[in-house]
C-alpha positions in Angstrom: -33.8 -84.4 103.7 -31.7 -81.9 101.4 -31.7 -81.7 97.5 -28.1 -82.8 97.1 -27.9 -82.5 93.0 -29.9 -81.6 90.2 -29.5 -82.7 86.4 -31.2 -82.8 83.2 -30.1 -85.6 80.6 -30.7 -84.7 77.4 -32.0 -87.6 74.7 -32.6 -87.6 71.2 -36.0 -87.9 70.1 -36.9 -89.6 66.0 -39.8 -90.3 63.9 -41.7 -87.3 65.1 -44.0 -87.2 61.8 -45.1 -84.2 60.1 -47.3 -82.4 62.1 -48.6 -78.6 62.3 -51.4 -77.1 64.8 -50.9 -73.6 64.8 -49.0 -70.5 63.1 -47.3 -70.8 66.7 -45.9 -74.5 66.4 -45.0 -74.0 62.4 -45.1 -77.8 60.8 -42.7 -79.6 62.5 -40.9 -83.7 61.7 -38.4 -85.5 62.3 -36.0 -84.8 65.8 -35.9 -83.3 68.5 -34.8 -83.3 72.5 -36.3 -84.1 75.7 -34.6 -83.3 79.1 -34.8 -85.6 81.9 -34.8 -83.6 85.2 -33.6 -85.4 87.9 -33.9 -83.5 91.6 -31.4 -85.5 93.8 -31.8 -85.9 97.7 -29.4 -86.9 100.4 -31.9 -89.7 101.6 -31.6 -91.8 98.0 -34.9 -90.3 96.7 -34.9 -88.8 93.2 -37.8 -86.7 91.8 -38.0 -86.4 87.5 -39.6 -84.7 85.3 -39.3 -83.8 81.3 -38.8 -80.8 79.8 -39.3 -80.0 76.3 -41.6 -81.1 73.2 -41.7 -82.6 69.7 -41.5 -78.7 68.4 -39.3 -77.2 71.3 -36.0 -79.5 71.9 -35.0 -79.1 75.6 -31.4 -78.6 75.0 -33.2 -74.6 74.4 -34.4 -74.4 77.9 -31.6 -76.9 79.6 -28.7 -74.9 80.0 -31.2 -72.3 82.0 -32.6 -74.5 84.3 -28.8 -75.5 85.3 -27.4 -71.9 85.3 -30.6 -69.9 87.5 -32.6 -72.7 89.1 -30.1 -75.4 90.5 -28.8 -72.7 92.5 -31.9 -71.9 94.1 -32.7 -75.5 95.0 -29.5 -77.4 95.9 -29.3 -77.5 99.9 -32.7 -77.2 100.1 -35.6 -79.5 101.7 -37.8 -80.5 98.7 -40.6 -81.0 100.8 -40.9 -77.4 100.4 -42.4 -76.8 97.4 -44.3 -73.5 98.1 -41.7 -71.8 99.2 -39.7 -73.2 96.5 -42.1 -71.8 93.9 -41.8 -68.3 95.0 -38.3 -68.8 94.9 -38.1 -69.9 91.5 -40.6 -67.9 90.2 -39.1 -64.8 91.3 -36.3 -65.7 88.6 -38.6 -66.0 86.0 -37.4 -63.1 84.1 -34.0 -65.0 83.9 -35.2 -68.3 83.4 -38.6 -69.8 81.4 -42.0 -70.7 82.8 -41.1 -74.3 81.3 -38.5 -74.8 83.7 -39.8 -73.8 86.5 -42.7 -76.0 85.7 -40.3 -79.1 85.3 -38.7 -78.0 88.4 -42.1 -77.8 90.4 -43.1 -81.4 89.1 -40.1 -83.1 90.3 -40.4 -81.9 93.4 -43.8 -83.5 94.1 -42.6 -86.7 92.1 -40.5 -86.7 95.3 -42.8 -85.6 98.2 -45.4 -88.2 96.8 -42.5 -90.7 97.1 -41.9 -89.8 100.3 -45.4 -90.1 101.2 -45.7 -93.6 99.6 -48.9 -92.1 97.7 -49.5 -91.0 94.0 -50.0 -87.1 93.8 -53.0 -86.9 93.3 -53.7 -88.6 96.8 -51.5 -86.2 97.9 -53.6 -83.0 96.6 -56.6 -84.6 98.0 -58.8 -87.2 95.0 -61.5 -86.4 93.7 -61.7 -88.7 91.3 -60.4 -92.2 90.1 -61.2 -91.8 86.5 -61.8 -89.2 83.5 -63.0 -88.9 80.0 -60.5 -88.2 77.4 -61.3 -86.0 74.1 -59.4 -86.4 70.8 -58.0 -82.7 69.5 -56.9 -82.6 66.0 -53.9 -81.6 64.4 -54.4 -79.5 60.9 -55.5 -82.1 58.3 -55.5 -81.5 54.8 -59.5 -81.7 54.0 -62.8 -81.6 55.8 -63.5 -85.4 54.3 -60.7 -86.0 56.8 -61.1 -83.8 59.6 -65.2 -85.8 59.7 -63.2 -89.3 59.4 -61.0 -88.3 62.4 -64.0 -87.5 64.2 -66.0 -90.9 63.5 -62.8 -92.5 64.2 -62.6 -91.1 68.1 -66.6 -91.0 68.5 -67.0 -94.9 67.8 -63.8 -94.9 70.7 -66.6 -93.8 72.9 -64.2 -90.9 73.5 -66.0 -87.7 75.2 -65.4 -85.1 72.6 -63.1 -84.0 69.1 -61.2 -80.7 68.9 -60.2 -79.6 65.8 -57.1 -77.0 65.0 -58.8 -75.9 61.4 -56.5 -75.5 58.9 -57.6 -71.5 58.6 -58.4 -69.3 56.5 -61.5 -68.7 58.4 -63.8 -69.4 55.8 -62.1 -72.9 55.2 -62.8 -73.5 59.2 -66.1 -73.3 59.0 -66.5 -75.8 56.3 -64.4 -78.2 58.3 -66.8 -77.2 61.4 -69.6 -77.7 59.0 -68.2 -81.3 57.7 -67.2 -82.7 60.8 -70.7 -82.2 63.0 -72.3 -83.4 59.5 -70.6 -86.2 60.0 -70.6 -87.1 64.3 -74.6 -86.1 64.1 -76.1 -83.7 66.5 -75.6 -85.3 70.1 -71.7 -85.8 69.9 -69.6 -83.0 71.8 -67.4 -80.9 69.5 -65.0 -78.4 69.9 -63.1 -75.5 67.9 -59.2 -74.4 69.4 -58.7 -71.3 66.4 -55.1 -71.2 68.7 -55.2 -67.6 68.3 -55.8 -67.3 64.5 -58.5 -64.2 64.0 -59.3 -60.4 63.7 -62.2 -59.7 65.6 -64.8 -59.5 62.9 -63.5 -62.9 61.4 -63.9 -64.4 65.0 -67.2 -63.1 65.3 -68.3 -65.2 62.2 -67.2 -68.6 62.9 -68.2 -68.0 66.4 -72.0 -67.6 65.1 -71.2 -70.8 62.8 -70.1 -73.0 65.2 -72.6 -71.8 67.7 -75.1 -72.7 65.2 -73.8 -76.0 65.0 -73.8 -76.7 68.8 -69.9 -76.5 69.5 -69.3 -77.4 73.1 -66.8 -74.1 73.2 -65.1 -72.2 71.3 -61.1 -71.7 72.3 -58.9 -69.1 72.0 -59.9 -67.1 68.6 -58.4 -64.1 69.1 -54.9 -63.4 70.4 -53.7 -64.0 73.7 -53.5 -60.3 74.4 -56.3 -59.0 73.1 -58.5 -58.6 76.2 -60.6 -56.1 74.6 -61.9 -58.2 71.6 -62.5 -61.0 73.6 -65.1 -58.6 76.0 -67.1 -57.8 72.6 -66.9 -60.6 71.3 -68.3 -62.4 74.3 -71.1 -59.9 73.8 -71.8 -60.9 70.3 -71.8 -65.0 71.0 -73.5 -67.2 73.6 -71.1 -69.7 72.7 -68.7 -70.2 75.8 -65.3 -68.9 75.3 -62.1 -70.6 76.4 -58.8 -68.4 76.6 -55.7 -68.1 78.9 -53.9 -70.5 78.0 -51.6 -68.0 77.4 -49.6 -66.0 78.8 -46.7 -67.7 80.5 -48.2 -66.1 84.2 -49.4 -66.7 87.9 -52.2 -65.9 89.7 -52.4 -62.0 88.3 -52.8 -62.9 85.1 -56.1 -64.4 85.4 -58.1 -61.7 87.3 -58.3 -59.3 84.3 -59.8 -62.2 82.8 -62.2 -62.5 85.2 -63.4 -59.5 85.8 -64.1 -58.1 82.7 -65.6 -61.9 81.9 -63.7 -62.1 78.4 -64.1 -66.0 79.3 -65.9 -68.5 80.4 -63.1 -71.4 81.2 -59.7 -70.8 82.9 -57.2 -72.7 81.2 -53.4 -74.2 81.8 -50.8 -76.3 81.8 -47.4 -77.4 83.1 -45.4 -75.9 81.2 -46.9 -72.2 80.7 -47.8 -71.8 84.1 -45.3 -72.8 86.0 -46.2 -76.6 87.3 -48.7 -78.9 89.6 -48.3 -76.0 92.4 -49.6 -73.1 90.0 -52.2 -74.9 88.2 -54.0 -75.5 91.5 -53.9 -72.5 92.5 -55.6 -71.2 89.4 -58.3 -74.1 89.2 -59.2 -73.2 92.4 -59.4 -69.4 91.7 -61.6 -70.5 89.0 -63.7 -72.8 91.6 -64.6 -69.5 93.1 -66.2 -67.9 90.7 -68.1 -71.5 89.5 -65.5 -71.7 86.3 -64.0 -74.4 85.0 -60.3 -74.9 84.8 -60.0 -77.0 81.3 -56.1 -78.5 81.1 -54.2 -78.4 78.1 -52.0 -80.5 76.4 -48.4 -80.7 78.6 -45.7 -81.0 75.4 -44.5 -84.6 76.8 -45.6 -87.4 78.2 -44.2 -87.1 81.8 -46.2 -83.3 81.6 -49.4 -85.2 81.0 -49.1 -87.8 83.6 -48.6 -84.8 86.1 -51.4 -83.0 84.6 -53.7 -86.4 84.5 -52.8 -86.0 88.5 -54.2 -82.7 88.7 -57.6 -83.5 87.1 -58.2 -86.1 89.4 -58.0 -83.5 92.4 -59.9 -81.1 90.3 -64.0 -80.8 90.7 -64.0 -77.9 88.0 -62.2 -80.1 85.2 -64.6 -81.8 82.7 -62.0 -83.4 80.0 -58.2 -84.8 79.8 -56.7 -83.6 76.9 -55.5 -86.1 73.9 -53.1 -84.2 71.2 -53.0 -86.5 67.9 -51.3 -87.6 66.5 -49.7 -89.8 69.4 -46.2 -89.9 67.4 -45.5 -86.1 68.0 -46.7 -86.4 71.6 -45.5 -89.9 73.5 -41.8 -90.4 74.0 -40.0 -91.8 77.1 -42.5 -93.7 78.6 -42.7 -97.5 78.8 -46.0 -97.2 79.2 -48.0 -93.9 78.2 -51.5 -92.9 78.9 -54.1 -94.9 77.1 -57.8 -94.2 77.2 -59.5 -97.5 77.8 -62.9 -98.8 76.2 -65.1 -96.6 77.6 -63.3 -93.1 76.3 -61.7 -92.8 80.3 -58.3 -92.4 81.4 -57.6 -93.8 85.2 -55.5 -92.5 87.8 -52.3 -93.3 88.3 -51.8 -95.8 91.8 -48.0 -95.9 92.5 -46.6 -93.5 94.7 -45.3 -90.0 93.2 -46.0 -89.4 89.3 -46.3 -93.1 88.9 -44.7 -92.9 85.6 -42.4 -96.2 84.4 -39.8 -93.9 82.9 -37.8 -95.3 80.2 -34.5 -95.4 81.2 -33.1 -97.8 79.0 -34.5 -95.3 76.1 -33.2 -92.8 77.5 -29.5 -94.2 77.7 -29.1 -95.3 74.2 -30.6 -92.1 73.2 -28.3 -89.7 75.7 -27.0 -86.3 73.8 -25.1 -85.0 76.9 -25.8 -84.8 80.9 -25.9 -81.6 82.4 
């Protein structure tokens, strides 16, 4: 079996409504792209994946993936994913992270379809089921940030993140509003996406510990491994960082040996795909971490992520990004938690996704 062609269709996506969650993301509306990647073999079976979000149209990363990455895999046996991966990644000064990650889940859309199992089956289950947690975008009041939270905890969902609307002292009155509100025994969470100086992390970090916060993610900047040691120091809170950088393995072990945190963290799209993020969860399996996943960008991201957690002992939560209209596009039929808060495996073989191609057609921009 040889990959014989590789394309990404681009489609128009509408009615993305106003939505903000960090200084990162800006506030963001209306349209944008996804790419549907589509790894071609000689033997009829086609791997896919999507690339892109509501706040980063595809048609930026595209043209890349075409120009640096098809090269790499055309001719190739797609069964091959690790060796594929080093391939790729060794272009990733050419090309982006996101496309490699695309890349990387298409190709184990297609070995699970060769395999006649879903990917997760494939990794090895450890799990059928998982519980799903509600995290915020920036809302305009605590009043509403508390209703949000009400909203998700009569869902029987697991948990509520907020994204606080900063300035810091505005955060902790949301903080303050919103465990008011849930009571004492619900699990709550605070994702500052990268929003403090180190003294102003240091006070809503004794806040929110004060309140019980489950853990407190990513206060300080990315970079900033120095911070994050002293302010570890200062807090008994646990700390959540690395979702950034973009990076492989050596990213991490900084990290971990100066324990700046107490979660690994990742994603499809900044660290590469399904191969990388199991490498890293299971880095973080040896030092008794857990390896939390965010949010994918897209819905075909998630699903491939939701196939991770269920090979995953050291993952706790599956991440829900609200509101649902700046995250679900392309799907027939998207993730939904059930009654209970938990979000099931997926049971047909590869990604199990029902693509919608019929969307996807009507709403073509160009093929490339």
């Amino acid at each position: 079996m040889k990959i014989d062609n590789v394309t990404v269709t681009l489609f128009a996506w509408d009615d993305i409504p106003p939505t903000s969650y960090a200084a990162h993301t800006g506030k963001f509306a209306g349209a944008s792209k996804l790419g549907l990647l589509s790894i071609q073999t000689d033997t009829g079976v086609t791997g896919h994946a999507f690339l892109g979000s509501a706040y980063y149209p595809a048609d930026l990363d595209a043209p890349n993936l075409i120009k640096y990455l098809k090269p790499i895999l055309m001719g190739q046996d797609p069964l091959d994913r690790e060796r594929l991966f080093q391939a790729m990644w060794r272009r990733s000064r050419t090309t982006t992270v996101r496309t490699i990650g695309a890349c990387d889940v298409a190709l184990w859309d297609i070995a699970g379809k060769v395999a006649g199992l879903p990917i997760h089956r494939l990794i090895g289950s450890y799990r059928d089921k998982i519980k799903a947690y509600a995290s915020s975008m920036i809302l305009d009041s605590p009043e509403e940030y508390a209703d949000e939270a009400l909203h998700y905890q009569s869902r029987n969902w697991a948990a509520y993140k907020i994204h606080p609307p900063h300035p810091w002292q505005e955060d902790i009155r949301v903080c303050e509003a919103v465990r008011k509100a849930v009571g004492d025994d619900y699990l709550l969470m605070l994702d500052a996406a990268w929003a403090y100086q180190y003294p102003e992390a240091v006070r809503v970090g004794r806040a929110i510990q004060d309140l019980d916060y489950y853990w407190y993610e990513d206060p300080l900047q990315d970079s900033d491994l120095y911070n994050y040691v002293k302010l570890k120091q200062q807090l008994h809170i646990p700390i959540m960082a690395t979702e950034a950088p973009a990076a492989v393995l050596d990213a991490y072990v900084p990290w971990i040996q100066q324990s700046a945190t107490d979660f690994l963290r990742g994603d499809v799209p900044l660290k590469g795909g399904i191969t990388n993020m199991l490498k890293t969860a299971h880095l973080a399996e040896a030092f008794r971490m857990n390896y939390e996943i965010h949010h994918g960008g897209n819905s075909l991201n998630n699903v491939a992520q939701l196939h991770v957690a269920m090979a995953l002992k050291n993952t706790e939560f599956f991440e829900v990004l609200l509101p649902g209209g700046a995250q679900k596009y392309g799907l027939i039929e998207d993730i939904e938690p059930d009654a209970d808060g938990y979000v099931h495996a997926p049971t047909e073989p590869g990604l199990g996704a029902r693509i919608d191609f019929e969307l996807i057609e009507r709403k073509r921009v160009a093929v490339l």
